[in-house]
C-alpha positions in Angstrom: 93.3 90.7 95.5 95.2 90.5 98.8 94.4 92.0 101.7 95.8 95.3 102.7 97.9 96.4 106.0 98.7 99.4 107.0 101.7 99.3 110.1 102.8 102.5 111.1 106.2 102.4 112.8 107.1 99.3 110.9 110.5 100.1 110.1 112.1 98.8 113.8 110.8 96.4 117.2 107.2 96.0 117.7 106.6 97.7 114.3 108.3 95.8 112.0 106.9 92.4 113.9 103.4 93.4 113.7 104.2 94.0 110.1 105.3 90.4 109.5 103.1 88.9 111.4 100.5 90.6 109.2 102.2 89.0 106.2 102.3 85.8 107.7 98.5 86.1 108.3 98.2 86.8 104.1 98.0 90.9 103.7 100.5 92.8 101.5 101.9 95.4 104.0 102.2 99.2 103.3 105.0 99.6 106.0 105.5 103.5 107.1 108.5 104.8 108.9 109.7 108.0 109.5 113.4 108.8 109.5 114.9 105.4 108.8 115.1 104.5 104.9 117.4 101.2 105.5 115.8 99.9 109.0 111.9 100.0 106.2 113.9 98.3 103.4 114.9 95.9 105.7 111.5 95.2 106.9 110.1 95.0 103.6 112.5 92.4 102.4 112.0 90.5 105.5 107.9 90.2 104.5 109.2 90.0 100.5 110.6 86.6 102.0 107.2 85.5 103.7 105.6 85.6 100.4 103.8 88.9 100.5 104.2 92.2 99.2 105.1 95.4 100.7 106.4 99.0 99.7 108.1 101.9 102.5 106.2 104.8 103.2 107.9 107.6 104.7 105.7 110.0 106.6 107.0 112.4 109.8 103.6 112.0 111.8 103.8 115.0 114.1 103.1 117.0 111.2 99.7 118.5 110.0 98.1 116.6 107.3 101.0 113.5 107.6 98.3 111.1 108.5 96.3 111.5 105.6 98.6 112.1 103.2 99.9 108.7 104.4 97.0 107.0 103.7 96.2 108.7 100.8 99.4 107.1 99.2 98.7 104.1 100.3 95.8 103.9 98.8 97.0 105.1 95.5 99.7 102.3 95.5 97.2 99.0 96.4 94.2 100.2 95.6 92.5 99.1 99.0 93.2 98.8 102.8 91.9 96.5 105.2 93.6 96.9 108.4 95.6 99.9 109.9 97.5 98.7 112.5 99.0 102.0 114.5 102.1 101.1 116.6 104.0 104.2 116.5 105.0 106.1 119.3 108.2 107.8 120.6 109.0 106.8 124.2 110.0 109.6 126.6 111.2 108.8 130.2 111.7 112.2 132.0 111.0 112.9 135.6 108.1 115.4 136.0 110.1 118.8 135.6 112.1 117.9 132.9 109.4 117.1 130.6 109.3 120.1 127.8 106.1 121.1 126.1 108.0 119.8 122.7 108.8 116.0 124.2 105.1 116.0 125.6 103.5 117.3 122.0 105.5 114.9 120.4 103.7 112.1 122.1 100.8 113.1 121.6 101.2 114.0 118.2 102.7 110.4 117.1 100.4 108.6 119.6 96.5 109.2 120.1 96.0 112.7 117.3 97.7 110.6 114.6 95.5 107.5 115.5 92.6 109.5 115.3 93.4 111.5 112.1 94.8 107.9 110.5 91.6 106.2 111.4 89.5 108.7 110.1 91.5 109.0 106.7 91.3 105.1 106.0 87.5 104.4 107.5 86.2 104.4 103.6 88.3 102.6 102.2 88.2 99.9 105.8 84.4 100.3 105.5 84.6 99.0 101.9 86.5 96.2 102.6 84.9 95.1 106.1 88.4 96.1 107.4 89.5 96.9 111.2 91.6 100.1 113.1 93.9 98.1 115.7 95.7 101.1 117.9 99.0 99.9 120.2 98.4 100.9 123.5 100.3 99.8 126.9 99.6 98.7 130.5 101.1 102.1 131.2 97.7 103.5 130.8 95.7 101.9 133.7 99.6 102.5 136.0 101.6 105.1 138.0 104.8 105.7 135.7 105.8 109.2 137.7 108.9 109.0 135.0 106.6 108.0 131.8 104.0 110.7 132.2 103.6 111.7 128.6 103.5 108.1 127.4 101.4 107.3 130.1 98.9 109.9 129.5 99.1 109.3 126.1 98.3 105.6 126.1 95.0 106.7 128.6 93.8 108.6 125.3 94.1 106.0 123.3 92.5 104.0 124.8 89.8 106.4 124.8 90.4 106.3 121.2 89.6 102.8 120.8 86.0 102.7 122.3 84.8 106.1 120.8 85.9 105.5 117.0 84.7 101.9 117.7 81.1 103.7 118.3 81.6 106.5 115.6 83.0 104.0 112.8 80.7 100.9 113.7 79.0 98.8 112.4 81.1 99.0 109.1 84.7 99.0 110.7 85.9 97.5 114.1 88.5 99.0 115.9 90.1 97.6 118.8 93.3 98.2 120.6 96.5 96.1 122.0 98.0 96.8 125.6 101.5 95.2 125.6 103.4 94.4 128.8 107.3 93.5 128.8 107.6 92.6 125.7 110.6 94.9 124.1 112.0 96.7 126.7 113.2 100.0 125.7 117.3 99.5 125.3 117.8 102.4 127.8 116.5 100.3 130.6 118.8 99.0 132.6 118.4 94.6 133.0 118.0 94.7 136.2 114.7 96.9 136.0 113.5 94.6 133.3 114.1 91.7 135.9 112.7 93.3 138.8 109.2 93.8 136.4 109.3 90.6 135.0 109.2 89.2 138.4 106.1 91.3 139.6 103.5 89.4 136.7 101.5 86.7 137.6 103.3 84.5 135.2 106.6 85.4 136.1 107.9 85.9 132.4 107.8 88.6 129.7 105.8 88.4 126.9 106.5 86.8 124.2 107.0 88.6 120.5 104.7 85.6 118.9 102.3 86.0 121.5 100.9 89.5 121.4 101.5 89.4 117.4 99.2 86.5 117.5 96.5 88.4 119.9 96.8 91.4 117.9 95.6 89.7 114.8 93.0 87.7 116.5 91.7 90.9 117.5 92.2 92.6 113.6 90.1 89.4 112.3 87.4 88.7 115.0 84.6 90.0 113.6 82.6 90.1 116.9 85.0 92.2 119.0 85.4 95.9 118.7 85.7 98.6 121.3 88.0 96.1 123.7 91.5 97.2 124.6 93.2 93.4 125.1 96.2 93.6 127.8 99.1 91.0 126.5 100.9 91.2 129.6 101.7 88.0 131.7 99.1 89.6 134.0 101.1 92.7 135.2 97.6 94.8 134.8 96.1 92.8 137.7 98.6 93.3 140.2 
C-alpha cells in the first residue's frame, strides 16, 4: 500500500505544490481545501497525472472540531496516513489599528490551533506508520513585519508548535517545520517590494518552488531530524 499525505491548503500556490511534490516523492495525497471545489479538482488531476492518487477534502478550519473531522475522513478513505503536511494559512496585511479581533482569530485559527489539533488527530495513525507532522512556517517569525502582525505572531507559535509536539509525539512521530522566504509572493504585493526583498538575501534571488518542495520532503523523510524549523530562504533570516 502507498504511502499517505495529508496537504492542507492544497487546492492553490504553496499548497497544491507541496501536494505534488509529495506525489512525485510516491504518496497518494488526501488534498484539503476550503472554499474552492475547482481550484482541489484541479490539483487532484494534476497528481492523477504524476501517477498517484488523490481525493478533495473540504473542511473550513476555523471551526471547532474541522481538524479532526478532517482527518477522520481521511482516514476512512485510505485507510492510513503517513505525513500531514500543514500549509494553510490566510495572509492578513493590516497596519496595527486596523487589525480586528475576527482577521487576528482567523489566523490563528487556520495557522498554529489547527496544526495542533490536526497533529494530534493523525499521531495514531502517523505513529503506526512511522509517519511525520511537517507544519509551514515563515521567516516572518524570527522578523519585524509592523504590517503582518497576526501572521507574524502566528508563525512564532508555530514554531513553538514544532519543537513541543516533536517532544510530546516522539519517538514514534517526527515533526518538523518549513520557514519559506520569497518564494510566492502574495499577488497584492506590489513588484517592486518583491524586488527590493529579493535584493536584501544573501543570494540575491527568490526561492525557488523546486527547492523548498525538495527541503520539505527531505525533512518529512529524514528519519533523524525532528524538532528543527529549516529556513528556505536565500539567506534573508541571517541578515
Amino acid at each position: 500500500m502507498r504511502p499517505v499525505a495529508l496537504v492542507t491548503g492544497a487546492s492553490r500556490r504553496l499548497g497544491r505544490a507541496l501536494a505534488e511534490g509529495a506525489a512525485r516523492a510516491g504518496h497518494d495525497v488526501a488534498v484539503h481545501f476550503r472554499s474552492d471545489p475547482a481550484a482541489a479538482s484541479r490539483t487532484v488531476d494534476a497528481i492523477g497525472r504524476l501517477g498517484a492518487e488523490a481525493e478533495p477534502f473540504q473542511a473550513d478550519l476555523r471551526e471547532a472540531g474541522a481538524p479532526q473531522r478532517l482527518v477522520e475522513s481521511v482516514l476512512a478513505r485510505f485507510g492510513r496516513l503517513d505525513l500531514l503536511l500543514h500549509s494553510a494559512s490566510p495572509w492578513l496585511e493590516r497596519p496595527v489599528d486596523e487589525v480586528t479581533e475576527e482577521g487576528w482569530n482567523d489566523v490563528f485559527a487556520v495557522g498554529p490551533r489547527a496544526g495542533f489539533f490536526l497533529a494530534r488527530a493523525a499521531a495514531p495513525a502517523l505513529a503506526a506508520s512511522g509517519g511525520a507532522v511537517l507544519l509551514v512556517s515563515d521567516v516572518a517569525a524570527t522578523k519585524a513585519w509592523p504590517r503582518h502582525l497576526p501572521h507574524a505572531v502566528s508563525k512564532a507559535a508555530v514554531d513553538a508548535l514544532v519543537r513541543n509536539l516533536a517532544v510530546a509525539l516522539g519517538p514514534s512521530v517526527r515533526v518538523n517545520g518549513i520557514a519559506p522566504g520569497i518564494v510566492l509572493p502574495p499577488e497584492e504585493l506590489p513588484p517592486e517590494e518583491v524586488a527590493r526583498l529579493v535584493t536584501r538575501t544573501p543570494l540575491g534571488r527568490a526561492v525557488s518552488v523546486p527547492d523548498l518542495v525538495s527541503a520539505a520532503l527531505l525533512l518529512a523523510s529524514n528519519r533523524s531530524i525532528t524538532g528543527q524549523v529549516l529556513a528556505v530562504d536565500a539567506g534573508r533570516s541571517v541578515v
